[in-house]
N, C-alpha and C positions, 0 to 999 in steps of 0.2 A: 529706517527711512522709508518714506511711501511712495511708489514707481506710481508713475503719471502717464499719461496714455493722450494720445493727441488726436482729437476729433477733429478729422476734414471734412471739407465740403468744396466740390466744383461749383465756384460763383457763377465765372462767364469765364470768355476769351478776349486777352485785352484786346484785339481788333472788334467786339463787340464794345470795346469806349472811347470816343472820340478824345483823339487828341486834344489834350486842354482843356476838356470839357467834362462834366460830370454825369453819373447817371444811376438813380435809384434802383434797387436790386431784394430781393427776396421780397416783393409784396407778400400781405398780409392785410386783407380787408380792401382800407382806402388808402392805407401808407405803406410805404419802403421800407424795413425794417432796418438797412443799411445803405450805402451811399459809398461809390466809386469816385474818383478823380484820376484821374490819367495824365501823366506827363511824362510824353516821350514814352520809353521803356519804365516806368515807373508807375506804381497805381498804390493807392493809398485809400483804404477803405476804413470807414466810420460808422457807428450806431448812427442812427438817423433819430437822435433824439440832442436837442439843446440845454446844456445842462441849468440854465438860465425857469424855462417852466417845463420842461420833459415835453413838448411837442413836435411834432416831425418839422426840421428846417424851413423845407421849400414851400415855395408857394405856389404852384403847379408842377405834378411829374416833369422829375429832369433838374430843376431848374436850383440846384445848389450852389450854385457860384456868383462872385459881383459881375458886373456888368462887362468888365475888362479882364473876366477869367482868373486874378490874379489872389484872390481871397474865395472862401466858402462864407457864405450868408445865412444867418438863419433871419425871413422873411417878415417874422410875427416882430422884432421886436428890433431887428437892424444890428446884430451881433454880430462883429467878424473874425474870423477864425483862420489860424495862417494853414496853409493845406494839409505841409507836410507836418506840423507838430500836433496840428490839430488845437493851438491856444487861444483862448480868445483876447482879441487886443482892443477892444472896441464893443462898446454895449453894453449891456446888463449887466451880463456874467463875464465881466471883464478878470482875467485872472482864471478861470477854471477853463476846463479843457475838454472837448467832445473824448467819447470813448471808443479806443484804436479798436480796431478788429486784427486777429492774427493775420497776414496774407504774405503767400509766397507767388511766383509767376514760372511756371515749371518748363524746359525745353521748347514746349509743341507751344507755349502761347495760351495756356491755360493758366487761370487766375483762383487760384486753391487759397478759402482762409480755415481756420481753423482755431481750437482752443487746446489748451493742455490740461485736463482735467484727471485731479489725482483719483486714482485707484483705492479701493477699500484694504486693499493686502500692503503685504511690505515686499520689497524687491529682494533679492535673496544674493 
């Protein structure tokens, strides 16, 4: 059997995400490479890419969510996507599903995602 190994990364701190609100994270050139939502004590992060034509969601930094907070949107083509499952119920890619990022939120308020990426050995 092959031992897996779990790469982290400190995103942000959820009080760096407004409540209810969304906000693009790891730029890279002109785009976000992932994408935060914040609800309450809760944060649920996503690739910043729409499975519908693979382009970044939003249509100005920041700006991932409908108008009433209650869905994520990607801009280009009017798809929406429910926060937490991340599925789209409306638009293009109606049926497929943006792609989750690992994320935990640790004591101090720090928002850790991460992947579990298998090792070349075997565990012993």
């Amino acid at each position: 059997m092959g031992a897996w190994r779990v790469m982290t990364k400190m995103l942000c701190r959820i009080s760096d995400l407004p409540d209810g609100g969304a906000r693009g994270l790891l730029r890279q050139g002109n785009d976000d490479q992932v994408f935060a939502v914040r609800q309450g004590d809760e944060v649920f992060v996503w690739r910043n890419d729409c499975p519908h034509d693979h382009r970044p969601l939003e249509y100005r930094q920041d700006q991932f969510l409908s108008g009433d907070g209650r869905h994520i949107v990607c801009y280009a083509h009017s798809a929406h996507f429910d926060i937490r499952s991340g599925h789209c119920f409306a638009g293009p890619c109606e049926g497929k599903a943006l792609i989750p990022v690992p994320t935990r939120i640790d004591n101090l308020g720090v928002v850790w995602i991460g992947d579990a990426l298998p090792t070349p050995f075997d565990s012993i």
